[in-house]
N, C-alpha and C positions, 0 to 999 in steps of 0.2 A: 122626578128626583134627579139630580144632578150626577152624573157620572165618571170616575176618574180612568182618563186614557195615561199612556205612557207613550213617547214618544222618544226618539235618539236623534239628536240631531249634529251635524259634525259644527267646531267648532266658528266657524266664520256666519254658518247660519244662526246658532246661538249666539253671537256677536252682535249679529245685523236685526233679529229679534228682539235683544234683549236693550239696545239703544234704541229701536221706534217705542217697546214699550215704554221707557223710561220721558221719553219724549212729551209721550201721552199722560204721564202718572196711571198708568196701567201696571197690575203684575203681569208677568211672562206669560201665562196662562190665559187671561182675559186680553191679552193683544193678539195669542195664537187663533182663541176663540171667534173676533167679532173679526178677525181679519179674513177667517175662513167665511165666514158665515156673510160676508159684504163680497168675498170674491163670488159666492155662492150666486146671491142674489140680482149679481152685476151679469152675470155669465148666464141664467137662465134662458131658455132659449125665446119662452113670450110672457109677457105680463099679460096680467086675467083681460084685462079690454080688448086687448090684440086679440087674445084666442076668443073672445067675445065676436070681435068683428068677424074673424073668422067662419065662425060656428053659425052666424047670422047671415051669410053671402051664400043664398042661394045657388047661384049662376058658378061662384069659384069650387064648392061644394061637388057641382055635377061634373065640372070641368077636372076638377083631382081625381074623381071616382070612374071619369073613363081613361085617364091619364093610367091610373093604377090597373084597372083593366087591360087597357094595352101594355103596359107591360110585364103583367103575369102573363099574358097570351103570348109577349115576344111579338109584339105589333111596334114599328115602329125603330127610330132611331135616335140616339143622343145628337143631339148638336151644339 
């Protein structure tokens, strides 16, 4: 079910919003929403195939988990 936030924004933000929505034929609301929600998606740190291959890489797997090892132990230096 759909949720109502409140938000304040100062005026130039509200300006600069409320012309890309108009842009689009979006209300205010639904260009805050799909804008968030595209920066969201854009900015995620891996898409599922990435953490796919990941998850499937044997060898980089062992290679993380002694990496992590030495450095809970304080083994080791940044370079």
């Amino acid at each position: 079910m759909p949720k109502t936030i409140t938000m304040r924004l100062d005026d130039d933000a509200y300006r600069l919003f409320q012309t890309y929505a108009d842009r689009d034929n979006r209300s205010l609301s639904n260009f805050i929403e799909t804008a968030a929600l595209r920066f969201i998606r854009e900015t995620e740190t891996l898409e599922a195939y990435e953490m796919a291959e990941i998850q499937g890489n044997a060898a980089l797997n062992a290679s993380l988990k002694r990496g992590l090892r030495d450095a809970k132990g304080k083994r080791g230096s940044f370079v």
